[in-house]
N, C-alpha and C positions, 0 to 999 in steps of 0.2 A: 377447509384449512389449506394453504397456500402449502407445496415443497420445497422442499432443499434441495439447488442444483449446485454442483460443484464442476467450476471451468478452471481446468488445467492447463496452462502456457508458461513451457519452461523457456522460455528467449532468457536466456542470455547475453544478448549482444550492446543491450541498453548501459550494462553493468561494467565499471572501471574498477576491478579488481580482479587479478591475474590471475584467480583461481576460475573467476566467473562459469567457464563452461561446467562446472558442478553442480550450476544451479537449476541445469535440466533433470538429473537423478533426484536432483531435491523436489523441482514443481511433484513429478510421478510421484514419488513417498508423500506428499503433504495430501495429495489429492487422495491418495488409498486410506489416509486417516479420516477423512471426510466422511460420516454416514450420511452419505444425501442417495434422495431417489433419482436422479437425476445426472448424469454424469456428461462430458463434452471436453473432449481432448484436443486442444490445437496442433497443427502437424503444423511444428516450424522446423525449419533446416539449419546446420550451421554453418551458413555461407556471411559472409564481413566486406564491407564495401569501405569507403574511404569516408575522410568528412566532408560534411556539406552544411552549410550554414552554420556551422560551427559545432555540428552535432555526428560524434562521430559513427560510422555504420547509419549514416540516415537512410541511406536506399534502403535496409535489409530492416529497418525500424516502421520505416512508413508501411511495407508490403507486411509485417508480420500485425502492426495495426489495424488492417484492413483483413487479417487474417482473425482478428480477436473479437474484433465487431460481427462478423461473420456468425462465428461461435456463438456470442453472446443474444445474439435474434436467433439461434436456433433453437435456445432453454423453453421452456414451459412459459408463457406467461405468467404474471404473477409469482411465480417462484421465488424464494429467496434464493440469490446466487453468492455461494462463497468462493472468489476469484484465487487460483494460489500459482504462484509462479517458481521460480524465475524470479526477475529481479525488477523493482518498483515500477517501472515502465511500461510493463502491460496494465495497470489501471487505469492508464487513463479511457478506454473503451468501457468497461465496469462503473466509471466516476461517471461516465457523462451518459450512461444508461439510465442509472440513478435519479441524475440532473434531469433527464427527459422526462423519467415517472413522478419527482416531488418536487421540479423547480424552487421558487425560491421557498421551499419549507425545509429543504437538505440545507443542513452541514456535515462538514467533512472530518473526521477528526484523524487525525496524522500521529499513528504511535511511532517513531520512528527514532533514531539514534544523531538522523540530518533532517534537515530541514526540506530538499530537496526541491531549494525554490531560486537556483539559479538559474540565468539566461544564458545563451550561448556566449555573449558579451561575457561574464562574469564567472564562467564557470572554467576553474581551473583545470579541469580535465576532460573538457567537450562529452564525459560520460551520460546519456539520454536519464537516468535515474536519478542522476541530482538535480535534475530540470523538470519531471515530469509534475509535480506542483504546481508550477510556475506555469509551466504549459496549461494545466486546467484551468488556470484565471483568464487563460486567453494571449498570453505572453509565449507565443513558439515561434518557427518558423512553418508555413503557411501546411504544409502537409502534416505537422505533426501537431495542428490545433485540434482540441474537443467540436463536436460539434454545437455543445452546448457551453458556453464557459462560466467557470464557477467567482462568484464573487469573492474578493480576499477574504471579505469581513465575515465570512459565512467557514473561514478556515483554523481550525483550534490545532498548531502545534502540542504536540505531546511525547514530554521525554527527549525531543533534540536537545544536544548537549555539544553538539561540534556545527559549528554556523561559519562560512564562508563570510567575507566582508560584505558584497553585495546581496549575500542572503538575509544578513543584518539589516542590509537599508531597505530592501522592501517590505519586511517584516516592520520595521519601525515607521515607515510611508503609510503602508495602512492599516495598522492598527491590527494585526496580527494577534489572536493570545497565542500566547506562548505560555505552556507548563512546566514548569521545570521536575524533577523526576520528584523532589522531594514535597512538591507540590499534590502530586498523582498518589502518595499516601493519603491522599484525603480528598477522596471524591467527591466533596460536594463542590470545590475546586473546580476539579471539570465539569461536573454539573453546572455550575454556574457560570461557566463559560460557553458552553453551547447553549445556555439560554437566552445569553446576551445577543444570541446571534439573530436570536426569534424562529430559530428553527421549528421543526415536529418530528423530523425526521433528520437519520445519520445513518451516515456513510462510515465506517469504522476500518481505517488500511491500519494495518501491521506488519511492519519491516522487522524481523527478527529482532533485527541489532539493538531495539528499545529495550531488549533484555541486555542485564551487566553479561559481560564474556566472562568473569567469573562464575557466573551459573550455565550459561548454553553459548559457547565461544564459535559454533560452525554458521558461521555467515564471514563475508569476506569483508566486510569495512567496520571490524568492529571500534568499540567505543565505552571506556572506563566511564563508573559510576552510573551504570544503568537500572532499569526495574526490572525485582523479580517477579517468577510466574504467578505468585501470590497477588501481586499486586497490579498487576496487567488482568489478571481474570478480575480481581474485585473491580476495576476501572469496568472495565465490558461491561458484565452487570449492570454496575449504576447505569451505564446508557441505555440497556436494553430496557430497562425495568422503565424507564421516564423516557421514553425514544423510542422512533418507528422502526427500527434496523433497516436501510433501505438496501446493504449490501456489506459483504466482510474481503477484504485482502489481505492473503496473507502469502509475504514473500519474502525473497533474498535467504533461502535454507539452502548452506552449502553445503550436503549431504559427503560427507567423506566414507571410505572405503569402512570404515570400521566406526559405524556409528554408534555401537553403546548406550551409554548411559542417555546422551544425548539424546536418540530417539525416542525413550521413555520419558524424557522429560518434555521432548515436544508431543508425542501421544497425549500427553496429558492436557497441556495448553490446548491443543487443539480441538480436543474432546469437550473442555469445560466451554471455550469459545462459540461454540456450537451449539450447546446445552445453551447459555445464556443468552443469544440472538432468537432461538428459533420456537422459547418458551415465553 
């Protein structure tokens, strides 16, 4: 039987929101809730360069990239890897790991609050995390492409609920599902949406923010009318149970000084997420 490794990259620097540098105490806490056999800590610095192709801190994104791929050939083979960061922009190394292991039998499915499938052209805030999607289709600038690029039609939004205009038109270009949260009450919804893709296998990223901030508010780009933990574990599930888990993310935990309630409530998510992939 295959283990559970768990890769820790709290970068930072992909993330446009002012609190961001929290989201390195956050990767460390999300990774200590991990029971994996298997452990792998990126050692990223917080050094910030300027923009470049329209992406900002692109020097300190591309070197910490090539810092995550790194890590990620150093796991076990075979292993299942749960990637936790930091802020959505270290997946892409994890996404196209994946891609290497299940080519076109992976999809990807996107629990997120954005869509995170702007180009530098479109993206209102040059932030590396609303783009890193868009990036995995093969849409970046040349250093911060996958090596393998993911097909759109093979990509199942889930739970974005705040879409940028040109996030809108490549979503509507190629034929995108998109979930909406009230959607995600009813799994077979996403079930049949990842089957449309003809997949066998999934990639499963979770961006806190897919939870309401009414229930778990510590991520920095939150977003009214989200899903609870109930219903984010019941969605996992359904995929694991009819799906190959080919890998889990989970990011953007802006861990504050006094985390409370809040950390019991991600212990929890975190725990059952885990249980359901690796059963």
């Amino acid at each position: 039987m295959a283990g559970l490794s768990v890769l820790e990259a709290g970068q930072w620097q992909g993330s446009g929101a002012p609190t961001a540098r929290r989201l390195r105490d956050g990767a460390t806490r999300l990774a200590e809730m991990v029971p994996a056999e298997n452990r792998q800590v990126v050692t990223l610095g917080n050094a910030v360069s300027g923009a470049r192709d329209g992406v900002q801190n692109a020097d300190v994104l591309v070197e910490q990239l090539h810092a995550v791929r790194a890590a990620m050939a150093a796991l076990p083979a075979g292993d299942l890897v749960v990637s936790v960061g930091g802020d959505c922009a270290i997946e892409l190394a994890p996404v196209e790991a994946a891609l290497s292991a299940h080519r076109d039998r992976l999809a990807v499915v996107w629990f997120d609050a954005h869509a995170d499938l702007n180009s530098p052209e479109t993206s209102p805030s040059g932030a590396f995390h609303g783009m890193v999607l868009r990036a995995l289709t093969g849409d970046s600038p040349d250093a911060l492409k996958p090596t393998r690029a993911l097909p759109a039609n093979r990509v199942v939004l889930a739970g974005a609920r705040a879409l940028d205009p040109g996030e809108q038109d490549f979503v509507g270009r190629h034929g995108i599902s998109h979930l909406s949260v009230a959607q995600l009450n009813e799994p077979d919804a996403l079930l049949s949406a990842v089957r449309a893709t003809g997949a066998e296998a999934v990639y499963i990223h979770i961006d806190l923010d897919v939870l309401d901030p009414g229930v778990f508010p510590a991520v920095g780009s939150p977003e009214p009318g989200g899903l609870t933990v109930e219903a984010l574990l019941q969605a996992v599930h359904a995929l694991a149970e009819e799906f190959t888990p080919a890998g889990v993310g989970i990011t953007e935990y802006e861990r504050a000084d006094e985390a409370g309630q809040d950390e019991e409530l991600l212990q929890r998510a975190v725990t059952g997420i885990v249980d359901a992939v690796r059963n």
